[in-house]
N, C-alpha and C positions, 0 to 999 in steps of 0.2 A: 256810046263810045267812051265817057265819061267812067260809066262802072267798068266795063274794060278796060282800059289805060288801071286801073286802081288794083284791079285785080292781078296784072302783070308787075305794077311795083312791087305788090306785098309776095311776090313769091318771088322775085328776083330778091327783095328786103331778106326773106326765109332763107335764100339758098346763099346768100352771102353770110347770116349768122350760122349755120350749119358751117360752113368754110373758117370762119373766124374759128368757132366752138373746136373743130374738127385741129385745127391748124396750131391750137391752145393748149390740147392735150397734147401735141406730139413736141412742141416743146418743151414743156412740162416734164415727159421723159425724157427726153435729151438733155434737160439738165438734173435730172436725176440721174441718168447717167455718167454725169460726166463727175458728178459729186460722189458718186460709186465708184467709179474708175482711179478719182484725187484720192480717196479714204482711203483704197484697199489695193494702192498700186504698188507699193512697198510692203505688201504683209508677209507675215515671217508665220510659217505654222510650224505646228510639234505634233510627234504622234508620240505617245511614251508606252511602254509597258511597264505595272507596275505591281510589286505585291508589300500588302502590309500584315505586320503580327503584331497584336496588342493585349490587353485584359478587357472584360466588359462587362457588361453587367449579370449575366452568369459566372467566367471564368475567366476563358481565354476566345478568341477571335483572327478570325484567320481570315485575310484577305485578297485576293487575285484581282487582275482588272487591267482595262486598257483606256485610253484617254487620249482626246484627239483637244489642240489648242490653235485659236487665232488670236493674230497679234495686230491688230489694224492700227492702231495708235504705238510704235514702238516697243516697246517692256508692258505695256499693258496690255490686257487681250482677256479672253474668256476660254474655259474649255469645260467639257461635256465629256462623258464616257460613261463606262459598264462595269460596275465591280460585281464579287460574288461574295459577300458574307455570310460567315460557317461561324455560328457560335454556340457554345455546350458547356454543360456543368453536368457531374454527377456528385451525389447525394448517398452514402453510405455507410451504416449501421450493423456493426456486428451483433447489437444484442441490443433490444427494445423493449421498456417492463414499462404499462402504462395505461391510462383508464380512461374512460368515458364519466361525464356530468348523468345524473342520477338519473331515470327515466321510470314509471308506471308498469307494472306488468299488468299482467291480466287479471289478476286480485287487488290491483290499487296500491301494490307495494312498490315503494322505493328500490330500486334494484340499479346498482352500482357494474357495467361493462369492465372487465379486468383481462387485458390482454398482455402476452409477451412474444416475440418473436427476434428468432436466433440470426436471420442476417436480412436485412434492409437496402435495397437497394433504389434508388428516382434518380432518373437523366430528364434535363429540360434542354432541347437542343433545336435553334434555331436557324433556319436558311433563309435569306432575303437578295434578291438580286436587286442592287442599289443602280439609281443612274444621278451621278454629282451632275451638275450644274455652279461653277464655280468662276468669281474674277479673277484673277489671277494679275501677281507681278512677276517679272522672271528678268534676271539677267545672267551675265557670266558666273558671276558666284553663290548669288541665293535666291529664289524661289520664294514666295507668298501669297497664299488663293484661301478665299472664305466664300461661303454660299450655301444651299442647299444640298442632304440626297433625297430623292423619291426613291420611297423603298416599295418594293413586290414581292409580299408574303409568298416566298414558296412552300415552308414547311416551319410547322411551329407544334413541336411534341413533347407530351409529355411518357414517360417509359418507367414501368413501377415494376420491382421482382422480387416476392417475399418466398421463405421459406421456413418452417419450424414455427408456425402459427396456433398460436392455443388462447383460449379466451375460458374465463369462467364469471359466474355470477356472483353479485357480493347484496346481504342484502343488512343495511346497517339497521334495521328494527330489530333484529335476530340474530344480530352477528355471524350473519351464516354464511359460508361461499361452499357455491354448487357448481363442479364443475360438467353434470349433467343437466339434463339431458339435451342431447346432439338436436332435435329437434326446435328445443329454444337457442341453439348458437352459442352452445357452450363445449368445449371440448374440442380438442385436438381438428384442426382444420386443413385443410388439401394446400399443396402450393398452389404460388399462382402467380401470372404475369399480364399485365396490360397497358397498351398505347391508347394515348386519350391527344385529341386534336383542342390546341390549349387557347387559338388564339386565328383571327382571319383578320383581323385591320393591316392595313401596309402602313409603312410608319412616315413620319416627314420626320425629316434630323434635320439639323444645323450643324453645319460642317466646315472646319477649317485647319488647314495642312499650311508646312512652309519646311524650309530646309536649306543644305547649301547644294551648289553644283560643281561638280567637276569638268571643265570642258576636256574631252579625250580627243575630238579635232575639229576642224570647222562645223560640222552638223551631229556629231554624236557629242553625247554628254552623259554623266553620271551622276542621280541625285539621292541623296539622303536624307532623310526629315524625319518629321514625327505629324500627327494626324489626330483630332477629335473630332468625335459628333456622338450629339445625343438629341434622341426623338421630342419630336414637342409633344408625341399623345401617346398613351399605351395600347398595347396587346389587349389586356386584360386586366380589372382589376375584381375581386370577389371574395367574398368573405368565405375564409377556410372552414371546411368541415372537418371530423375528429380523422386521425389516419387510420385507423379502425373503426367502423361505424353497423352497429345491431341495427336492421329493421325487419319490421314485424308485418303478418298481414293485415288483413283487416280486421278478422275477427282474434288476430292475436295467437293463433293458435301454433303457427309455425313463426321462427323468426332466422333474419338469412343474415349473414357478415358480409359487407363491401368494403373493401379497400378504397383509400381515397388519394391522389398527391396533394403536395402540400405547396404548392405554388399558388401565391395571393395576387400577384399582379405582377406585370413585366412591359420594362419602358427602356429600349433599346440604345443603349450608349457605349463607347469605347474609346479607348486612348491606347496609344502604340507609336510604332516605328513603322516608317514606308520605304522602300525602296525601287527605282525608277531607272530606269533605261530609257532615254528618251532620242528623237530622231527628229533633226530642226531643217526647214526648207524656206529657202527665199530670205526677206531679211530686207532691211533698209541697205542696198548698196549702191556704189555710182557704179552703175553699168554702163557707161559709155567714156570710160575714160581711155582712151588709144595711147600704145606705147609710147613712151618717151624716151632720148637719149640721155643717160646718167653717168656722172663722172664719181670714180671711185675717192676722189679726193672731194671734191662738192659738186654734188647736183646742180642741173642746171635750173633755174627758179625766177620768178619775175622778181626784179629788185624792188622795193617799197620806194614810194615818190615823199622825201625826206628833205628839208631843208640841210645846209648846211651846219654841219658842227659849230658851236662856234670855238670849242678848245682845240689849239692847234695840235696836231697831231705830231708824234715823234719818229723821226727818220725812218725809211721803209727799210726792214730788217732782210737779211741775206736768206736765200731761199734752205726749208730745212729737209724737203723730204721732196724726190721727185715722183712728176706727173705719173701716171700711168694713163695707159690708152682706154679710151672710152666704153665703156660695159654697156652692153641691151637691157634695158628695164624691159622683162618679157610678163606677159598677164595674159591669161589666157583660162575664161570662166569666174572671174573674180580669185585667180591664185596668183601669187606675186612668187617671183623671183628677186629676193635682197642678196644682192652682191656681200662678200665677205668683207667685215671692216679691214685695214693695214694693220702687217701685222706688226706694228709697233704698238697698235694699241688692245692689241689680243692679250689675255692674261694678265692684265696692268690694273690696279686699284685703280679707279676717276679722283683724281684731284678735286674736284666739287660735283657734287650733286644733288638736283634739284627734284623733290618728291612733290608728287601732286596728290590733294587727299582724294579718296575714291567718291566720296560723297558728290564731289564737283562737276557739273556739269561737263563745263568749260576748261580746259586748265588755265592758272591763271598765272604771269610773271611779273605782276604789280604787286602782290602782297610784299610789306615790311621782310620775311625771311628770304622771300627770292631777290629782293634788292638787295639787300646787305650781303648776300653770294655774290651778286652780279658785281653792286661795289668793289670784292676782296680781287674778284676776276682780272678788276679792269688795273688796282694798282698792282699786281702778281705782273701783265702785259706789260705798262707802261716802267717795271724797273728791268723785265728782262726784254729787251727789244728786239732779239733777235731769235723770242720764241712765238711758238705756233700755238694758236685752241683748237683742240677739235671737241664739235659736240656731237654727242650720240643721243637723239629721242627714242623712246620704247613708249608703248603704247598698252593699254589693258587689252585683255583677250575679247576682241567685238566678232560679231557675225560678219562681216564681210573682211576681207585680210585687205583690201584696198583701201578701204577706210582705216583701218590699223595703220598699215602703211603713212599715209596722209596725216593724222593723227602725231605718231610720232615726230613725221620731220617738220612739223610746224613748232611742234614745241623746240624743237634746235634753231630754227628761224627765229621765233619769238626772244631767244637768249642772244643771239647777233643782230637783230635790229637795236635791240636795247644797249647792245655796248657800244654799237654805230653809231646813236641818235645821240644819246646820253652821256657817252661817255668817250666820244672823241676816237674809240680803236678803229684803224684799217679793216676797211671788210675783206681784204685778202687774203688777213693775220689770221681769218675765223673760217676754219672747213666744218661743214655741218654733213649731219649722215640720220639716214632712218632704219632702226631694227624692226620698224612695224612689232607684232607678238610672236615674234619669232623665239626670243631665247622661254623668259619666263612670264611675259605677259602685263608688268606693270607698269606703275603710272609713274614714270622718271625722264631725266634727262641729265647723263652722266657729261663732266666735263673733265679735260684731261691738255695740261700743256706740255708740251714739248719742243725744247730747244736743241740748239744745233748739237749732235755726236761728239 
């Protein structure tokens, strides 16, 4: 009964570590997925089409190709694609007078090769189907990716075409040149043409591009750049033989002429210009922000929980410009509808404006130059009392227009909290407005006062 009962624990013991082990793995994926779903819930991808033209290490270089990018961490991301590099040189000689180092004939003489020929022609011409593997930075205005290509030798030739080929013998114990007899390879010789296979390694490059972009609308874009890479190993490297070369048989008694090319080694590099068409999807956006009602004179907005001023404020000024009735803030797929500003302040220079550097995260209204605005703001209000501010944020060109949106009219908030808190103005006195990237895209907040007609 003893070994029974014992036999029944250890396999109940078994089938509960089986459960545990069983039950360990499967959360294990679950949070791994859920760490997959966090990473890549906001990713932005690119597909681009792209062609480049450059020099290289024959001549010139010509490049087509397409390229797919992910972006799981914002502006940073990786991308992978398929280029087709074509590169060629030819090599041309009208007239060619020139010798071979001395060699033995059949009597133990010194005998000097003396050839000439009337036109000279070698192409070295190279085909490699590249695939980058690159990190990549990208935002609205410039692009920067460094990485690898694996390259796949498709075609690596070399192409030789002689014509008007004459050779004769020189023999300097006798001072003699024999341009006979045809049977030692001397004398007047047949044209002739041949392809020689120069090279089978595929090559590994180091490679790195960057450029600026043109945004032409939410998902297309326009890029321009420039592009290197050079192979870390060569094709081939060999010690050159003569470009005209006598050999003889065995017993010496006949001897043949072979053409040679003159290509010693080739190690694949290029520098150029690229150009890109690219096509952007998805993006870090709030997608679930539901319309809101927007007042053409100020939005309607949560007000900041702010102590009292303590400078007393100056009598409330006489009203300058009337209401208008309430506009639809419409969004519909992350596209916004901004209402047109009043047209008082259509075609008007802004009275102050506040630039933000592109470098900056965040924008910011605490540096030393945005105070010293806000300061001139605040006594410009407190000597005309009975004018109005209105501010207008614009925002850089981002991948979601709602975040543009957002974006801008915070930075018009951030300049009226600051005159509120700080400096004592009526928050009435102060209409705020957002252009999102609607007109040109940057990083400002125009201000502009207006008092009564």
């Amino acid at each position: 009964m003893l070994k029974k009962n014992k036999k029944i624990l250890i396999t109940l013991a078994n089938r509960y570590n089986r459960h545990l082990v069983k039950n360990l793995h499967i959360g294990v994926l679950i949070v791994l997925f859920l760490l997959v779903q966090t990473v890549f819930a906001q990713t932005m991808y690119e597909l681009d089409v792209n062609y480049g033209f450059g020099v290289s290490e024959l001549s010139f270089n010509s490049v087509p190709g397409i390229a797919f990018s992910i972006y799981p961490i914002k502006n940073f991301g990786i991308s992978a694609g398929v280029q087709y590099s074509y590169r060629w040189q030819t090599k041309t000689s009208k007239y060619i007078n020139d010798s071979n180092p001395a060699i033995r004939d059949s009597d133990g003489d010194s005998l000097i090769l003396i050839y000439s020929i009337k036109k000279y022609e070698e192409e070295l011409s190279g085909k490699i189907l590249q695939v980058p593997i690159l990190l990549k930075f990208s935002n609205d205005s410039y692009y920067a990716a460094a990485g690898v290509k694996i390259g796949a030798l498709q075609k690596a030739n070399v192409s030789v075409d002689y014509s008007g080929l004459e050779t004769k013998g020189y023999y300097p114990k006798y001072n003699l040149t024999l341009p006979i007899p045809p049977e030692q390879g001397f004398g007047p010789q047949k044209d002739s043409a041949f392809s020689t296979k120069i090279s089978s390694k595929n090559p590994i490059m180091l490679a790195a591009e960057g450029g600026m972009r043109a945004m032409l609308t939410d998902n297309f874009s326009m890029l321009i750049g420039i592009f290197a890479d050079y192979s870390v190993n060569e094709g081939f490297n060999r010690d050159l033989k003569p470009m005209i070369e006598r050999i003889e048989n065995k017993n010496r008694s006949r001897a043949s002429i072979v053409a040679n090319d003159r290509w010693k080694s080739w190690r694949p590099w290029s520098v150029g210009a690229t150009a890109k068409f690219s096509f952007m999807l998805g993006g870090h956006k709030n997608k679930d922000i539901p319309p809101q009602e927007i007042c053409a004179i100020e939005p309607q907005v949560q007000k900041p929980l702010v102590k009292e001023p303590v400078v007393i404020p100056p009598p409330p000024p006489t009203p300058v410009m009337p209401m208008k009735m309430p506009i639809r803030f419409q969004q519909k797929n992350d596209s916004i509808i901004i209402p047109e500003l009043p047209r008082f302040l259509l075609n008007r220079k802004a009275d102050f404006t506040f630039y933000y550097p592109e470098e900056q995260e965040k924008s910011s209204t605490t540096d030393s130059l945005h105070t010293a605005l806000t300061a001139q703001i605040a006594n410009v209000l407190r000597e005309k009392s009975d004018s109005q501010l209105n501010c207008v944020g614009y925002s850089e060109k981002l991948f979601s227009a709602s975040v543009a949106y957002e974006t801008a009219f915070q930075r018009a908030i951030d300049i009226r909290s600051n005159l509120v808190r700080f400096y004592g103005i009526e928050e009435k006195r102060i209409s705020i407005y957002s252009q999102g990237s609607k007109n040109t895209g940057y990083r400002r907040t125009e201000c502009f006062v207006v008092g009564n007609p």
